[in-house]
N, C-alpha and C positions, 0 to 999 in steps of 0.2 A: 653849743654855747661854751664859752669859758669860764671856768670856775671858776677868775681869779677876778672877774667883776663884780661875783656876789660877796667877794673876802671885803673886812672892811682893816685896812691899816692900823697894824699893831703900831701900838706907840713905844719908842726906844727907853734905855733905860738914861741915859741924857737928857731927853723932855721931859720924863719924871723926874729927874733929879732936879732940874730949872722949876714944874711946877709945884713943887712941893712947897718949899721954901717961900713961897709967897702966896699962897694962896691954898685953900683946902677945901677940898670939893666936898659937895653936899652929899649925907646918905642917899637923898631923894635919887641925886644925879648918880651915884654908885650904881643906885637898883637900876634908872634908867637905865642905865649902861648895859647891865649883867642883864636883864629882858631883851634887850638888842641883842646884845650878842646872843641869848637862847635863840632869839628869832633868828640869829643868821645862820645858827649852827643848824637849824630846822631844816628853812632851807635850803641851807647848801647838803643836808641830807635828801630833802626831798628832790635836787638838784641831782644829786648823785645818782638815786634810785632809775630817774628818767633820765640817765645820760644817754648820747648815742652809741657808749659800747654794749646798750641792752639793746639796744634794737638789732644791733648787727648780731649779737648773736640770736634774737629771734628769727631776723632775716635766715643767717644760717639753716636754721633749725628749718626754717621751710624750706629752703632750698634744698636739704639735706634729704627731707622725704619728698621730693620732688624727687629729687634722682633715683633715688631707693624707686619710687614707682617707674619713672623712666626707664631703669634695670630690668625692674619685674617684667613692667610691657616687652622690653627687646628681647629677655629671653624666655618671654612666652612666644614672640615673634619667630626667635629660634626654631622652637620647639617645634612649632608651626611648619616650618621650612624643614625641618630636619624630616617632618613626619609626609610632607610633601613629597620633597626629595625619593625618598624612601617607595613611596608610593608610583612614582616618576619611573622611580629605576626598574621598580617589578612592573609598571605597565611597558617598560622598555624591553623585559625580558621576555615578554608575554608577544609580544608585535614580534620580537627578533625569533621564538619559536615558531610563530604563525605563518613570520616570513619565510623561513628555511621551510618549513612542511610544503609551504605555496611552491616555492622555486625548487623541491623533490617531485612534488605531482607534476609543477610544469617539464623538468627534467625528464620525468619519467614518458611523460604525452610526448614530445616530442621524439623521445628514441623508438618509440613506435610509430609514430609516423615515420619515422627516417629508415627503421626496417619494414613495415609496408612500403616507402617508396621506393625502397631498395626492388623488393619480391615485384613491385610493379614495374620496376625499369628490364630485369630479367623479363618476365612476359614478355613485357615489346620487344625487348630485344632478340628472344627466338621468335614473337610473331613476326617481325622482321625480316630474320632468316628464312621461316618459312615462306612468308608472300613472294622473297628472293627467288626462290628453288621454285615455288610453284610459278611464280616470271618467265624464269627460264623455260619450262615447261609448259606454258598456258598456251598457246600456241597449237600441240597437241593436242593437248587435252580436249580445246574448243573445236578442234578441226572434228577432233574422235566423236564428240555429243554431235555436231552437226549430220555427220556421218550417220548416228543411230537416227538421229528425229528424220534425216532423209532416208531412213530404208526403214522406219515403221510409218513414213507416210508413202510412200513406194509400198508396202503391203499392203497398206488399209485400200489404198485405190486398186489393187489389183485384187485384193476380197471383195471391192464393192463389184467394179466389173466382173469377177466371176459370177456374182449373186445376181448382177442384173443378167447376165446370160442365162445365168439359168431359167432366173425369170422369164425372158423372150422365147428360152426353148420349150419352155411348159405354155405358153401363151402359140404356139408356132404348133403343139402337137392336138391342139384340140379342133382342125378344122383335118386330123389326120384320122380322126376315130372312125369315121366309117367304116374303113377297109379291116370288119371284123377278124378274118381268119389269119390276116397276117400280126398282127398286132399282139395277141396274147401268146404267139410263139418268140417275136421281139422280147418284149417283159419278161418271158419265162426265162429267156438263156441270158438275157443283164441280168437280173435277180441273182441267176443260180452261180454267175462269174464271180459277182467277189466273193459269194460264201466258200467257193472252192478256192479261191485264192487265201482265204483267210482260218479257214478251215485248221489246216495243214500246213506248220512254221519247216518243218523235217527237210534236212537239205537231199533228199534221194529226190521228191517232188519238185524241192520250187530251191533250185542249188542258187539260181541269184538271187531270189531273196534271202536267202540265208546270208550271203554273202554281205548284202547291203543291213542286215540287222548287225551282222558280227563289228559291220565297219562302223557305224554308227556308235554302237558300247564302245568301240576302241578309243575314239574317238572324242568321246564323253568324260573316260578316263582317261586317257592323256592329254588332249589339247581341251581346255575347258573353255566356253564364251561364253565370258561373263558380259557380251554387249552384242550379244547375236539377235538379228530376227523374232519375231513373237514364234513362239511355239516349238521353237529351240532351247535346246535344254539351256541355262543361263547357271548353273551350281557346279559347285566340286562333287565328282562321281569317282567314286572310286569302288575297288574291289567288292567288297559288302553290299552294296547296291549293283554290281552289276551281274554277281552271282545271282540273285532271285528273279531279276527280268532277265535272264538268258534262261533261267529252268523255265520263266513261264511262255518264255518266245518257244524252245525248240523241243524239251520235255511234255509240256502239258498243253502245246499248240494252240497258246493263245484264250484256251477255256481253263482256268484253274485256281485256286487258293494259294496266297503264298502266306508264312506265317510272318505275322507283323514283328517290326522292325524293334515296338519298346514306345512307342511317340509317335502322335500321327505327322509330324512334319517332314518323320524318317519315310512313314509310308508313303506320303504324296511325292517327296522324291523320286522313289523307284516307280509310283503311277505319272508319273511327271514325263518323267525320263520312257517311258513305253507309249504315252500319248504320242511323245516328241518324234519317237523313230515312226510308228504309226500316222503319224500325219506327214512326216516325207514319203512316203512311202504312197499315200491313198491322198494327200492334198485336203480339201475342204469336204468330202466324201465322210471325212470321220467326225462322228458324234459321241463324245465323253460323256455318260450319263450317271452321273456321282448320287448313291445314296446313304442318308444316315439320318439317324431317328431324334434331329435335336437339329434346332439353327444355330445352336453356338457350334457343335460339330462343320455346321454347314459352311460356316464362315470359316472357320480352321481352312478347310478343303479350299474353299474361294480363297482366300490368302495366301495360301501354300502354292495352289496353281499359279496365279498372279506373278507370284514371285519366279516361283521355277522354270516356267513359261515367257513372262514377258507378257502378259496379253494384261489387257486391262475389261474393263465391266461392261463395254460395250460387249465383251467375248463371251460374256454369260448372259444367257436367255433361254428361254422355249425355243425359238427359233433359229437360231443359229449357235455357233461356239458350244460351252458346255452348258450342260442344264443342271440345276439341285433339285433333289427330292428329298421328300423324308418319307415313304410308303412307298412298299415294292407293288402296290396296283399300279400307280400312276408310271413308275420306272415302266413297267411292261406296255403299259396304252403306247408311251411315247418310241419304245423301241418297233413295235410291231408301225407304227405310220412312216417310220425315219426307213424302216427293213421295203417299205411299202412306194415308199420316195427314192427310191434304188440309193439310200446311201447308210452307212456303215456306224451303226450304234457298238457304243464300247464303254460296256456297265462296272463300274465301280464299287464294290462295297465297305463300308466303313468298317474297323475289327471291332466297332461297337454292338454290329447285328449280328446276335447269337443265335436266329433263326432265319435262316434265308428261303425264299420261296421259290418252288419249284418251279414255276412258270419264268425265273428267271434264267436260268437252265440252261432253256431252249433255243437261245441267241448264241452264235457262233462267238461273238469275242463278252468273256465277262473276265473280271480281274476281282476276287474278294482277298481279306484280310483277317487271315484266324486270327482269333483271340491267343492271347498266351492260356495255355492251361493252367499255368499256376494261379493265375486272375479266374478263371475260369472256377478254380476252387473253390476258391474265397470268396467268392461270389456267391458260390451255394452253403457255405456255411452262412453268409449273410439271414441268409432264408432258414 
């Protein structure tokens, strides 16, 4: 509103001067006067108090704390963000630690597999070389195994035919027994042939067998075969082993002790190797009769034979090939029926049997294995 519509028009000093002079106003109209005018001077106070430069500056005034809160709010908002932020960047730091330890472990897994794959490429690549070279060579090789399974099955049918011979011939002499008087002079002089042939190794007697034992150790020692025939020697024979089966071939003539080697695989060697020349020599005639007081013993013996031999399990039994015992009764029953069979028992003793029985003795071919004396010792102090 304009203040100058509540003024009410001062009068000049001109129209006082004109109404003076003629005319004189009443106290009454005075006082009216001065009451108006209080009343205008009222108000144009109270006029003034509600002007609109109060409101604008209340306006301000709220405007004023409006912003003021508006600040407060933003940099509380700040604060907010800043504290964000802050917390942003340490979970950032934390990911970017996790991340580098991940991509070290991963680092680290892959350079071991890259050196395994490395170790694994080597492998193949000598297994390679090898299959190469064995290529070149398989040929041989295959020809060489064919070669053995055809001459261990070439023996086996030429052991079986001998067995069925003999068969026939013991079936062929029982429609021969009646002609008592010539018959027990027959038996007498087979029996007593090969105990004198066996008897007696000494080259004064029997100069070609000496001959063909000496050839046989040479033989063993120098040319070895390791893919010979069953019952040929099949190991490295050398000096140490051929010195004690020569003392026992031509010194102690086939009946004697020799002292153990240390290990029974040393001693089945040397009984190995005397089977071996003994069976070229007599053919299927000879009967290996191994004793020893224990089946784990026994199987040593079976294994060690096996091996040094070439023969396999068909070759051990009662009846044929070698036999096991653990009792020197049973060793004697079996050598006196084989002695009885016109064929050639040849007893082995273990260097575990500290008492050997006399009735074993009595057989022209036995092979035992002293103990070492200093075992021998200790053994009594055991006790």
């Amino acid at each position: 509103m304009n203040t100058e519509e509540y003024q009410t028009p001062q009068p000049n000093d001109d129209s006082l001067a004109q109404t003076t002079p003629q005319e004189s106003v009443p106290e009454s109209i005075e006082q009216e006067d001065n009451s108006s005018v209080d009343q205008v001077e009222a108000s144009s106070e109270n006029s003034i108090v509600h002007s609109p430069e109060a409101d604008s500056q209340q306006s301000s005034d709220n405007t004023k704390d409006e912003l003021e809160q508006a600040v407060i709010q933003l940099q509380q908002q700040k604060q907010d963000l800043i504290e964000e932020i802050s917390t942003l960047q340490a979970e950032l730091k934390q990911s970017q630690k996790s991340m580098g330890k991940m991509m070290q472990e991963a680092l680290s897994q892959l350079e071991q597999r890259k050196q395994a794959l490395q170790i694994a490429v080597e492998q193949l690549e000598r297994r390679q070389e090898r299959v190469r070279n064995e290529m070149k060579t398989s040929f041989a090789g295959v020809s060489q195994d064919l070669a053995i399974r055809v001459q261990g099955f070439k023996d086996y049918l030429t052991g079986s035919l001998q067995d069925l011979a003999a068969a026939v011939e013991q079936l062929e002499l029982v429609p021969q027994a009646p002609p008592e008087p010539v018959n027990p002079t027959v038996k007498v002089s087979k029996s007593r042939e090969p105990q004198s042939e066996i008897i007696q190794f000494a080259p004064a007697q029997f100069e070609e067998t000496a001959k063909k034992i000496r050839y046989f150790i040479d033989k063993y020692r120098s040319q070895p075969d390791y893919y010979g025939p069953p019952w040929q020697l099949r190991r490295t024979f050398e000096a140490v082993h051929a010195e004690p089966a020569s003392n026992w071939f031509f010194q102690q003539g086939g009946r004697g002790a020799l002292q153990t080697m240390g290990s029974r695989l040393q001693n089945t060697l040397i009984a190995s190797a005397i089977v071996s020349i003994l069976y070229q020599l007599y053919g299927n005639r000879l009967r290996p009769l191994v004793l020893a007081n224990s089946p784990e013993k026994l199987g040593d013996w079976r294994r060690g034979l096996q091996d040094c031999l070439g023969i396999g399990r068909q070759d051990f039994g009662p009846e044929r090939g070698v036999a096991l015992f653990e009792r020197p009764e049973a060793v004697t029953q079996k050598a006196e029926r084989l002695q009885k069979a016109r064929q050639m028992p040849l007893i082995i003793i273990d260097d575990s049997e500290l008492e050997v029985s006399l009735s074993l003795l009595q057989f022209p071919l036995w092979l035992a294995f002293a103990p070492d004396p200093k075992m021998m010792r200790s053994f009594d102090h055991d006790f």
